[in-house]
N, C-alpha and C positions, 0 to 999 in steps of 0.2 A: 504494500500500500504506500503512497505517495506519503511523504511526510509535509510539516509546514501547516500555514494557513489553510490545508486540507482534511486535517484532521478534526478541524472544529466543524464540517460539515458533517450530514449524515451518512451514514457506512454508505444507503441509496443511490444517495448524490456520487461519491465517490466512484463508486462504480459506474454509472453513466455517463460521468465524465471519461472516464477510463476507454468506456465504449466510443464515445465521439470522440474524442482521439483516436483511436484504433481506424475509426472511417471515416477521420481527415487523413489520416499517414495512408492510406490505401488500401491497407490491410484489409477491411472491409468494403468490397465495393456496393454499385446499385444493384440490388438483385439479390447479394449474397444473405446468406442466415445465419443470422448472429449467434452467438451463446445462449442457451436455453437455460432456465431455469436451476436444471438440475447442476446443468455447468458448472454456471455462477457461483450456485451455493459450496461446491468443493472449491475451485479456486478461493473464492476470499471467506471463505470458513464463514458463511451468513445462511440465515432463516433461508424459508422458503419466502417469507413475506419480503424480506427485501430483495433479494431478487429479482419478483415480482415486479415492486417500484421502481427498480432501477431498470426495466426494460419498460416500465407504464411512460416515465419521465421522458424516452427516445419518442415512442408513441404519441405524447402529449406535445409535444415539442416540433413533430414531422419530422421526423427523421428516419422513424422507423413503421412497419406497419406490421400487425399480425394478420395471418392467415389460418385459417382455422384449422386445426389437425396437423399445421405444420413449423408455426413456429413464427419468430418474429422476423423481420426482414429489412434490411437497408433500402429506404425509397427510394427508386429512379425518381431525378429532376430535369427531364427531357423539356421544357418551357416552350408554351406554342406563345412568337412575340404577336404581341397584339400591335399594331401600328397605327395609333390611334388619329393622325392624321391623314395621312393616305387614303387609308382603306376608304374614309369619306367622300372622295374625291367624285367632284359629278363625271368624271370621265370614265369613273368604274363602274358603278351603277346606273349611267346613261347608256351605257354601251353593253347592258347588257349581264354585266357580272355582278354577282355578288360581292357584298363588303368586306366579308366575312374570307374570299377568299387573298385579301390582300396576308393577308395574315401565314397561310399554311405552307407556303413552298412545299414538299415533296409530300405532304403528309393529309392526312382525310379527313375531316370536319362535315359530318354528317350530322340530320336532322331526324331525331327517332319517335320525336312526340312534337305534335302540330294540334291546336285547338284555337278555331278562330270563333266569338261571338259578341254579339250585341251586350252588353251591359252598362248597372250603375258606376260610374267614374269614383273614385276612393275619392276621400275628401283629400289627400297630400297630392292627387295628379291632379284637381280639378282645377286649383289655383293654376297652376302652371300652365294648362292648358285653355286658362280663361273661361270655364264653364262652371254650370253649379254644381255644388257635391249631389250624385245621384243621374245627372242627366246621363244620357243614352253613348255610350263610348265603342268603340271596336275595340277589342282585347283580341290582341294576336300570341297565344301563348307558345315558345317552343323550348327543346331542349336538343340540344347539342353534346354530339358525340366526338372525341380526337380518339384515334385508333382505338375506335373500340370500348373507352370509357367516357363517361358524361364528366363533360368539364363545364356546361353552361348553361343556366335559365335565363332565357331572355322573355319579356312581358313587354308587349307595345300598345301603346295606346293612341287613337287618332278619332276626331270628331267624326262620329258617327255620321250625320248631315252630309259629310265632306266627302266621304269616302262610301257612299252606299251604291247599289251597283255597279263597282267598280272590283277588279281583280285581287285588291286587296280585301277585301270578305272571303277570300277563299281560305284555301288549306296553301295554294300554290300559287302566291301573289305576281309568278310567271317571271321570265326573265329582270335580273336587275333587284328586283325584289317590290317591296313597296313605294320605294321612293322613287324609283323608274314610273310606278302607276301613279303618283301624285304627279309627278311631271305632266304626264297625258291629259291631265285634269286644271293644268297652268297651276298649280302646289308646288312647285318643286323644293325639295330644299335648298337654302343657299347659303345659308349659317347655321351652325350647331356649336352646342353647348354642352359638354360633359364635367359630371361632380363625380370623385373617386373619394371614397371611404371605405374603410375593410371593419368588420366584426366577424363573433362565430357566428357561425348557422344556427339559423331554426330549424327546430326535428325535420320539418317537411324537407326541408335546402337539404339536410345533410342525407335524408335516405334519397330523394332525387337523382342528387350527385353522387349515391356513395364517398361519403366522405370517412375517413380514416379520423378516428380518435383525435383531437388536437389541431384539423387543419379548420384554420380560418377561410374565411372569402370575402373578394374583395364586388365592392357595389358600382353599378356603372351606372348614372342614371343620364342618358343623352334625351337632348330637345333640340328639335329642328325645327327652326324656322324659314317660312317662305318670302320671297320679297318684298313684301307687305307688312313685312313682320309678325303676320300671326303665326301660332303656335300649331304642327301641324302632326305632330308625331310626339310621345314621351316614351322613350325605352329605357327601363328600369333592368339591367342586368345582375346574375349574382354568378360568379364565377371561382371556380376551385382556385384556391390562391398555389396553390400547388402545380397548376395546370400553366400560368399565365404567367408572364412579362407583358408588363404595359411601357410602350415605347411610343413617343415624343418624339418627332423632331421638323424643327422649321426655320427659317433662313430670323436673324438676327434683325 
């Protein structure tokens, strides 16, 4: 055991320190399985219970993830960058593409859950959106899959009046996405506005996403506005903070 101002932690601590050490120096990489339980407790002569803690602590932390039946495990941090400028850009979603795919270079960002309908507006998007709490909104609900695991809930909201008959009510807002269809409609957006804050998830966020013990997510909430300046879209995202880099960048 480490001597020093480490001894006045808990045996716990110690050892999980021990452990992120161990897969900062390489020894352990992404993927690999850590020390188990029974390990721990003969190398450093401890309970079962702190062993326990001292692999909950990796856990709680993101670092490590358990797998049921097999054990604890070093998390891959493969980051899909979000390019939170670009991807905007009227020349991607004029032409046709999605935002979403400024973002993925080699990699697959799939849509596995789509629910589009009419409803009451929450009272925190009504302001925003200039209507009253309760009037009639389009809720575009989906979730997003990167290889294979859901890394995103995205929730849109757009005035109902604005957007009726029009391909955004569907499941498949068609080429470009939604904002390709508000263009058709003289909408288009031409500024937007994103607020980034992270907390943990709520039970629903974290079975959604599958989230691992301990990972936070970060909140995107974008508004788009038309040349007019009304408000024509509010996309409130919630994203595995495990999944994501949020990238910036624009001329000085």
């Amino acid at each position: 055991m480490p001597s020093g101002s480490g001894e006045k932690q808990p045996k716990y601590r110690r050892i999980a320190d021990a452990l992120k050490a161990a897969i900062d120096s390489g020894q352990y990489r992404a993927g690999d399985r850590l020390p188990g339980e029974n390990e721990l407790m003969a190398t450093y002569e401890v309970a079962r219970m702190t062993a326990r803690q001292a692999l909950g602590v990796l856990q709680s932390e993101g670092i490590a993830e358990a797998r049921k039946g097999a054990g604890v495990f070093v998390r891959e941090f493969r980051p899909l960058r979000r390019h939170g400028v670009q991807r905007l850009a009227r020349e991607r979603w004029g032409s046709g593409r999605s935002v979403w795919s400024a973002d993925l270079g080699d990699r697959s960002l799939e849509v596995d859950q789509v629910a589009v309908a009419e409803e009451g507006v929450p009272v925190e998007i009504a302001g925003v959106l200039g209507v009253e709490p309760g009037d009639a909104v389009c809720v575009r609900r989906r979730r997003f899959v990167l290889d294979g695991k859901p890394v995103l809930l995205s929730t849109s909201y757009l005035p109902a009046a604005l957007v009726a008959g029009t391909a955004v009510v569907r499941a498949d807002a068609g080429p470009g996405g939604s904002y390709a269809r508000l263009a058709e409609i003289g909408a288009a957006p031409v500024r937007f506005r994103e607020e980034v804050r992270s907390r943990m998830p709520l039970g629903d966020e974290a079975g959604r996403l599958g989230l691992a013990a301990g990972t936070p997510v970060m909140l995107v909430h974008r508004t788009a506005f038309a040349g007019d300046g009304r408000v024509v879209e509010v996309n409130a995202m919630v994203l595995d903070a495990a999944a994501y880099v949020l990238e910036y960048e624009f001329e000085a």
